[in-house]
MMTF fields as JSON, N, C-alpha, C and O atoms, coordinates in Angstrom:
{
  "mmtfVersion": "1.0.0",
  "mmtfProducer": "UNKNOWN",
  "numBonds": 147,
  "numAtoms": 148,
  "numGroups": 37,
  "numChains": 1,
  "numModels": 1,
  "chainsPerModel": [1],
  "groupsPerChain": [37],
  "chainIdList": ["A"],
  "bondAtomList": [4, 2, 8, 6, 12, 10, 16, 14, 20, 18, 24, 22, 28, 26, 32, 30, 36, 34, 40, 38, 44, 42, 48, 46, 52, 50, 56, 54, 60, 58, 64, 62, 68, 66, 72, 70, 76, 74, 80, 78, 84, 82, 88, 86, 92, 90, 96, 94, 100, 98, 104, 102, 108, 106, 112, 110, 116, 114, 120, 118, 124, 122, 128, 126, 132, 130, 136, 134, 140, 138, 144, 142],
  "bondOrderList": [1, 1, 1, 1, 1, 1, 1, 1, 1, 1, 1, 1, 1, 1, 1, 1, 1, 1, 1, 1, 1, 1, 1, 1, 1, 1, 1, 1, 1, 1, 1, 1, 1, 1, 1, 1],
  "groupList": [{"groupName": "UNK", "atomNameList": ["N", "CA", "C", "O"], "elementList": ["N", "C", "C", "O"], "formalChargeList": [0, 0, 0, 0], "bondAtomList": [1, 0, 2, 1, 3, 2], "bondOrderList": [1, 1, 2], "singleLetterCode": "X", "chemCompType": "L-PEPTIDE LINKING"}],
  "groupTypeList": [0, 0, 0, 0, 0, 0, 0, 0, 0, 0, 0, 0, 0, 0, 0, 0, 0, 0, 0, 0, 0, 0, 0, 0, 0, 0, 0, 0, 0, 0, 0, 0, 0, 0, 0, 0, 0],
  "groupIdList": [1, 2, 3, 4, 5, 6, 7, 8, 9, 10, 11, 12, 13, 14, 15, 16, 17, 18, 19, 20, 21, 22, 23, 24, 25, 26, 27, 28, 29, 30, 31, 32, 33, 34, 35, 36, 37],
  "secStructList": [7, 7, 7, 7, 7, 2, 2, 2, 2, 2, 2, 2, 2, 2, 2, 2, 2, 2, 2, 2, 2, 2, 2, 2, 2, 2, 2, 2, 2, 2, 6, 6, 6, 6, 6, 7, 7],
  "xCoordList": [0.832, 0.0, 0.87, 0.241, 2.386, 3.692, 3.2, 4.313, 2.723, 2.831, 2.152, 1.625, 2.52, 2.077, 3.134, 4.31, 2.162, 3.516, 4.456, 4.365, 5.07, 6.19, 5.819, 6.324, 4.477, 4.391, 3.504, 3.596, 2.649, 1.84, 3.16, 3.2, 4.045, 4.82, 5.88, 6.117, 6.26, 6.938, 5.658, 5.955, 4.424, 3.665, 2.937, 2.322, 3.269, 2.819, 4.289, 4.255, 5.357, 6.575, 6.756, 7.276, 6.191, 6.324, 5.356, 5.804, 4.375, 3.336, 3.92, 3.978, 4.5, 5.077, 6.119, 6.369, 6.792, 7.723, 6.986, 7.163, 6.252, 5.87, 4.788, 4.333, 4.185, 3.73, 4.811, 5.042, 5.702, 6.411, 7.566, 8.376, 7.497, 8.185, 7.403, 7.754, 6.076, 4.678, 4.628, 4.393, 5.071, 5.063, 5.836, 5.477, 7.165, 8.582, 7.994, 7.588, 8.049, 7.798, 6.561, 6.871, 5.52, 4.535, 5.35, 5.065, 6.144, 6.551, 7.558, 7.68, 8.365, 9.47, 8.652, 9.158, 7.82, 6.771, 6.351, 6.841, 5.619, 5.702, 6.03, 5.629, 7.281, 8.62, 9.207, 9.936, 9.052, 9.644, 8.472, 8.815, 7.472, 6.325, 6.503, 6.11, 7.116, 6.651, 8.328, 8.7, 9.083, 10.4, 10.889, 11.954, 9.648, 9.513, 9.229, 9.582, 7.548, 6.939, 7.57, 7.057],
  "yCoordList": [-1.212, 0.0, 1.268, 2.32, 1.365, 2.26, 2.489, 2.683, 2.514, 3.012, 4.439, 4.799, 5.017, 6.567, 7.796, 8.159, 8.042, 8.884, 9.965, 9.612, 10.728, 11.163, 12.843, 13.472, 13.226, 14.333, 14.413, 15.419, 13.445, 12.897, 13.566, 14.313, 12.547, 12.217, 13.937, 14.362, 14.505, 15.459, 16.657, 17.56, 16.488, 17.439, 17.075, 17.812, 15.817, 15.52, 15.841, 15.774, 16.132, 16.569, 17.925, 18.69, 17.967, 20.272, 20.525, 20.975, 20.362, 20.411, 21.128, 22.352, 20.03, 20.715, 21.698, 22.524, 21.522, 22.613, 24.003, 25.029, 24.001, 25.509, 25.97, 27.107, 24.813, 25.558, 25.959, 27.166, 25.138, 25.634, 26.968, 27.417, 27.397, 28.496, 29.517, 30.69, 29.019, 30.257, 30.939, 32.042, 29.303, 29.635, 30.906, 31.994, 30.349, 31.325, 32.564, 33.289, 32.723, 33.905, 34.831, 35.921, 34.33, 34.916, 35.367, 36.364, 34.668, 34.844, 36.016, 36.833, 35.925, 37.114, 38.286, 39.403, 38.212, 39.394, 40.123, 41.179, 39.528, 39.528, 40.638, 41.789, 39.618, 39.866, 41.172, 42.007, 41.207, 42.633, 44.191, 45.329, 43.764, 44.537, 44.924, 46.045, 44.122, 44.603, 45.023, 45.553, 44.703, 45.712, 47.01, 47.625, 47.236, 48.569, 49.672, 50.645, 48.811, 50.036, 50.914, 51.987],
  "zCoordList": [0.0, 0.0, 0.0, 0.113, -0.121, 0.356, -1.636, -2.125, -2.186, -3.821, -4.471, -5.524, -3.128, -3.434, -4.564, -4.549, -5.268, -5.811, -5.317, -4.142, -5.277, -4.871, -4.194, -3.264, -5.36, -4.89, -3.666, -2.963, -3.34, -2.291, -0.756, 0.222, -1.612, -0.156, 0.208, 1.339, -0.922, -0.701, -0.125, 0.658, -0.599, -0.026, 1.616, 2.387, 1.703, 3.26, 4.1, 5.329, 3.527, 4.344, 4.506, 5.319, 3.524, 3.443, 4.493, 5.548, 4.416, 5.723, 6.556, 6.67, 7.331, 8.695, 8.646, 9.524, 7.393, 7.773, 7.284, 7.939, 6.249, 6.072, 6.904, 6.778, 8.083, 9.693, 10.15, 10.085, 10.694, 11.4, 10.888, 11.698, 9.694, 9.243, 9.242, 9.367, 9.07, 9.57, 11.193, 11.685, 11.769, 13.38, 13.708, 14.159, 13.286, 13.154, 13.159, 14.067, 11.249, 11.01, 12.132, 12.614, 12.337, 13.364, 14.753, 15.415, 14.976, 16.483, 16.539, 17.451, 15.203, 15.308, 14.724, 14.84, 14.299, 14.002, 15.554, 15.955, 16.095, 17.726, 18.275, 18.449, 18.6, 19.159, 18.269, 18.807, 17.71, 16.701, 17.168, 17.489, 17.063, 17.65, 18.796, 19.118, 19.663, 20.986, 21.32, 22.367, 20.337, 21.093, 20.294, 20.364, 19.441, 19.11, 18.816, 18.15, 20.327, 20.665, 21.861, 22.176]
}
């Protein structure tokens, strides 16, 4: 049942990282806000 094609699998890996580069980016947004008010 592993006979998925490739873009399946490269787009279930990006997932997490382009949350977690969203996370990032959101947090140093933040953090940027509040040290320059």
């Amino acid at each position: 049942m592993e006979a998925q094609p490739d873009s399946m699998t490269a787009a279930r890996k990006a997932i997490p990282v382009c949350r977690m580069f969203i996370v990032i980016r959101f947090d140093a947004m933040r953090k940027w806000c509040v040290l320059s008010k």
